[in-house]
N, C-alpha and C positions, 0 to 999 in steps of 0.2 A: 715266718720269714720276714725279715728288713726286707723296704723299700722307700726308693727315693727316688725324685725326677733323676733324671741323667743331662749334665751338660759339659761333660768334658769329653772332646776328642783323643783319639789315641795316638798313641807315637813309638811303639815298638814291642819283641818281645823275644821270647826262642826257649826252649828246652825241650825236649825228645823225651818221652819215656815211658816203658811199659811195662806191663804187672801178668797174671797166669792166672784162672780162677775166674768164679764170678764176683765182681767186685759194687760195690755203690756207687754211683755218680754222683758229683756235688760238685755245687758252681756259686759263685758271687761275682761281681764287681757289674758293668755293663750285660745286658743280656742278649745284645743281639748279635754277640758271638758266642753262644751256650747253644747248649745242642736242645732247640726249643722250636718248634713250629713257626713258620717266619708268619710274622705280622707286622705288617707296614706301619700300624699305629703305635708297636712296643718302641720305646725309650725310654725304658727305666733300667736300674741298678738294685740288687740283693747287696745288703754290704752288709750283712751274715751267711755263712754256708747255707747254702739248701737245695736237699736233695733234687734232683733233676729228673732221675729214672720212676717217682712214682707221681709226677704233676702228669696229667691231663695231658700236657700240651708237650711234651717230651717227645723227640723227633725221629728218635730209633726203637724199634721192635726191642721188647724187652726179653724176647728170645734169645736176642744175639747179645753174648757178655762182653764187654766195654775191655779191651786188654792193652790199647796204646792212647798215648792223649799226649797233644802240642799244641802249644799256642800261637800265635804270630802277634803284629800291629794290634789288628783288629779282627785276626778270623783265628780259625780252631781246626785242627785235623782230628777226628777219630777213628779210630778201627777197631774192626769186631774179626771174629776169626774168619768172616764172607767180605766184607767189605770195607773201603773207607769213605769216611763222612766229612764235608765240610761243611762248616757256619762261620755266618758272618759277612764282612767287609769282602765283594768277590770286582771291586775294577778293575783288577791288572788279572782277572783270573784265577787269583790265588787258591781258592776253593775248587780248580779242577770240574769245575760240573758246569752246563747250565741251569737257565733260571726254574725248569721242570723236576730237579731232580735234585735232592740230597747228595748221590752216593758219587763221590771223585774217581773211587775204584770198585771194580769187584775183581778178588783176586782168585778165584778158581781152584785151581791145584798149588797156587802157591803159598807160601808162611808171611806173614807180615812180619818184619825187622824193627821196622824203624820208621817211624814219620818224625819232620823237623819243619820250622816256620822262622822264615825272616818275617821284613817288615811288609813284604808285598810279594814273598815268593815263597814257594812249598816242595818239599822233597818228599817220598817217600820210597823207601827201601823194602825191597820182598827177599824170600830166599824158596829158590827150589831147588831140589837134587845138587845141595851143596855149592850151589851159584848162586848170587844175589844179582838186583837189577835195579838199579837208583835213577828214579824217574822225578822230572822236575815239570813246573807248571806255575804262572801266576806270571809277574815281570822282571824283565828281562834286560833292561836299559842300562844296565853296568854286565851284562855276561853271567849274574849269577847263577842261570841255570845250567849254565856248562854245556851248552847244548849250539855253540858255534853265533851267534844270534844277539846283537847288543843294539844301542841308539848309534854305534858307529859304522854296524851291517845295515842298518834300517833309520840312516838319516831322516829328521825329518817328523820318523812317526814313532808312536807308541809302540816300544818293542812290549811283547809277551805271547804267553802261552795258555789259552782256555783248561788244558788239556793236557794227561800229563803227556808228557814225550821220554821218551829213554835216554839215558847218558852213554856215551860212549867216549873211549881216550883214553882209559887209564886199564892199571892193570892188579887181578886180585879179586877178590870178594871185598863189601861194604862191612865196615866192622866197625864204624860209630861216622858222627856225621853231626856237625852244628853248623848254625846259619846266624849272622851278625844281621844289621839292619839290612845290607845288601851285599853281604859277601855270604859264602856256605866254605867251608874246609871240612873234609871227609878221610878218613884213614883204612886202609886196605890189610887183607891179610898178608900181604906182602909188606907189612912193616912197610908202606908208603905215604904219603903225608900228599892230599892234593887241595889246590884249593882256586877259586872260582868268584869272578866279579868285583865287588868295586875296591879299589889297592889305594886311596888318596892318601891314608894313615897308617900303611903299612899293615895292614889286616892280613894280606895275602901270604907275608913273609916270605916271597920268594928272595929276595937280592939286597943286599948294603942299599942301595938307592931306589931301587924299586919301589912306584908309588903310582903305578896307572893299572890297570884295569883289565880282566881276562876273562873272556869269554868260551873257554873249553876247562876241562880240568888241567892243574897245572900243575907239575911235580916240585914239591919242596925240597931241599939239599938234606940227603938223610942227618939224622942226628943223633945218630950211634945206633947198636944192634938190640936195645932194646925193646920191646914191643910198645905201640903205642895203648893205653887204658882208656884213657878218657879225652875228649872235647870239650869246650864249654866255649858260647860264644853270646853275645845276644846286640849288641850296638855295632862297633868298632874296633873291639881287639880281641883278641884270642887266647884261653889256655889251654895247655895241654899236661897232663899228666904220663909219665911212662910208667912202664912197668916194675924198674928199679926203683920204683919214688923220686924222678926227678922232674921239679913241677916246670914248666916253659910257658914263656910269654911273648908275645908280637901283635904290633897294633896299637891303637894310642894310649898314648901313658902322660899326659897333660896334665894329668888330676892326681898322680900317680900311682896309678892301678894297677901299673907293671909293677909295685913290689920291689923298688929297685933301690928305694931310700932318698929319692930325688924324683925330680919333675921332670918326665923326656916326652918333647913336642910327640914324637913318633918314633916306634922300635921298628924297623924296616927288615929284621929276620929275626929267629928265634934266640933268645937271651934265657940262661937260666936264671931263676928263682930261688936264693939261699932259704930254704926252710926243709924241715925236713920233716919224716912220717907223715905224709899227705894221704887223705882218704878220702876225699871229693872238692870237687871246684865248682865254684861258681863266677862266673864276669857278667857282672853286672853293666850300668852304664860306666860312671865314673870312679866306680869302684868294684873290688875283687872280692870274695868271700871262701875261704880255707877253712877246710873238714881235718883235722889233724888224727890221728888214732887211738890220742886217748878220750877220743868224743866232744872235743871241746873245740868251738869255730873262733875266727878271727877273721879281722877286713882291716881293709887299707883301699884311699884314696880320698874321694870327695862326695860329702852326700852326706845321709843321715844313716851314718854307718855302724848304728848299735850300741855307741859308747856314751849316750847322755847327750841332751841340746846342746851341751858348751864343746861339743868335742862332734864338728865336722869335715873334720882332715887331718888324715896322719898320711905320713909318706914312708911308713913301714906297719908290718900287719902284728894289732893289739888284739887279744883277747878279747871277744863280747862276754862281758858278766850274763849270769844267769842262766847260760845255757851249757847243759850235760849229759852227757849220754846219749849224742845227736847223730843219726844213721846217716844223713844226707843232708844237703844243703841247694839252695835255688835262688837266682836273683835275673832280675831284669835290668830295664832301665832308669829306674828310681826306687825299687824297693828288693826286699830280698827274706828268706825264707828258712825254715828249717824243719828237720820230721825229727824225731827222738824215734829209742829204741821199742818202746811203748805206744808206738804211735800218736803222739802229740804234734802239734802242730803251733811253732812260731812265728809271726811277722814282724818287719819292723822297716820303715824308712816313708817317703812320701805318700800320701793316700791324698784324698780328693775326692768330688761328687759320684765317682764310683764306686767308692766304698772299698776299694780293690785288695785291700789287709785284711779283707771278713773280722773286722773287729764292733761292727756297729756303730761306726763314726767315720767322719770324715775327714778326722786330726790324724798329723802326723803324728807313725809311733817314732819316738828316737833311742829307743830300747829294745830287745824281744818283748813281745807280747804274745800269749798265750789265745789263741783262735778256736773259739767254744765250737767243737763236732764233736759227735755223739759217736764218732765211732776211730778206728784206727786208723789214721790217713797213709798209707802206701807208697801214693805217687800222685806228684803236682806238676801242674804245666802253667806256668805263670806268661800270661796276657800283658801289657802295658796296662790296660783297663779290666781286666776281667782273668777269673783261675779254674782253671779244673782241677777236681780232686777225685783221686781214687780211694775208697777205705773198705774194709775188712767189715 
């Protein structure tokens, strides 16, 4: 394994997702959000993959197989088929536990769904006897936990949550669920669209002018009888995927990430997206990244968005050369990601003293680049500083 001091702080992150099986763990970028035995004197960075389930110092029973992984800012949710795990950054409580204890949950009789990470707030979703129950925990200071509770119930002080707390408001079963820096939007089996916390940039998409803040879950204005597929959130705006293939956008589009061919300060409700055959999303910071179905991805906006050094800004979405045959796609707040059918694994866009591209350097890539693991990558939860990986 790479290693290097570590001297870069974090600043954001989000993706949700989980795999079935027993699977391998693998981490790089900062390590004191990896699932690792805390030590007050670590600060260092891997900026190579390396395995995590067979160090020494590896923080979960290798009983219990590893089936969801999210990232946030600076912390990590895990879940095993008994329990959920945090690591990392815990001031605003994001990690759900105190300072004794690993596990944020133990779920009992019920099925884990779903874990999701903003920049300082954490969701996790269960399912029993064909109910789900979306519990939030970490902070609170814009309403993103949907749990009644902001800086404008609790002037003054530090709103948050040690602990998770249950959601209540809305109506349905949890059927996907992303978290921007400080907003979350969640979709119900009632084809319902809700969303929660801070609305400056139009995140929330409720309303033409809407731009403040909501601290319960909040019903979006339906947008037709399609069912909702997918979420993708991780800064400040939103997409969403339906089930017909029609991709939506809301939230800021300044850089223009909304896909819209032009630069709009902020999309204040849901716009469509002219493209079409979509098969995965990703929203990045300043930019958007699209999984089309004949395996081949594209971005749009600002950033080091896969097209070459001399090409960091387009305001419609261009093909990234070199990449084919792509299952899924991932992106954050400065960089962004891809898995092939094969299991291979690409990065490309800002890196740093964390290493965070597992490429073994600390240059930006402005291309995909191919990310040496020894085994089939599954499923990633990309960190602002730091990744989890699942593989085969």
């Amino acid at each position: 394994m790479s290693m290097r001091p570590f001297l870069q702080r974090s600043t954001q992150a989000v993706r949700s997702v989980h795999t079935s099986g027993t699977k391998a763990v693998y981490g790089w970028g900062h390590t004191h959000a990896l699932p690792l035995k805390f030590d007050e004197e670590r600060d260092d960075a891997y900026t190579t993959p390396t395995r995590l389930d067979t160090l020494s110092d590896y923080a979960i029973d290798n009983s219990e197989a590893v089936s969801h992984i999210a990232a946030g800012w600076a912390h990590s949710l895990i879940g095993t088929q008994s329990q959920v795990y945090g690591f990392g950054l815990n001031r605003s409580g994001q990690l759900g536990h105190g300072p004794d204890t690993l596990v944020t949950m133990s779920l009992g009789k019920a099925n884990l769904k779903q874990l999701a990470c903003g920049r300082e707030h954490s969701h996790i979703v269960t399912e029993e006897q064909n109910s789900t129950s979306l519990y939030s925990f970490g902070n609170s200071m814009y309403g993103q936990l949907g749990i009644g509770k902001s800086k404008y119930t609790r002037p003054g002080t530090l709103s948050l949550e040690e602990f998770p707390v249950k959601v209540e408001g809305y109506q349905g079963a949890v059927t996907d669920i992303a978290c921007g820096l400080d907003h979350t939007i969640f979709s119900t089996d009632h084809n319902s669209l809700y969303a929660m916390g801070w609305g400056s940039d139009g995140q929330l998409g409720l309303a033409p002018t809407f731009t403040g803040d909501k601290d319960v879950p909040s019903l979006l204005p339906r947008l037709g009888d399609s069912k909702i597929k997918l979420l993708s959130g991780s800064t400040d705006f939103t997409l969403m995927l339906t089930e017909d293939n029609v991709l939506w956008t809301w939230g800021n589009s300044e850089y223009g990430q909304g896909m819209q061919g032009k630069k709009i300060d902020r999309i204040t409700e849901p716009i469509k997206v002219p493209v079409k055959g979509v098969k995965d999303i990703a929203a990045g910071g300043p930019f958007s990244v699209i999984l089309t179905e004949d395996g081949r991805v594209h971005s749009c906006g600002y950033g080091a968005l896969g097209h070459g050094k001399g090409t960091i800004e387009s305001l419609v979405l261009r093909e990234i050369e070199g990449l084919k045959d792509v299952e899924r796609v991932f992106a954050t707040t400065d960089y962004a990601a891809a898995i092939t059918a094969s299991g291979e694994l690409f990065t490309w866009g800002l890196n740093g003293p964390s290493g965070r591209l597992g490429l073994d350097s600390v240059d930006h890539a402005f291309v995909p680049k191919r990310v040496d693991i020894d085994r089939p990558v599954t499923e990633l939860a990309l960190g602002t500083n730091h990744v989890l990986a699942l593989c085969d």
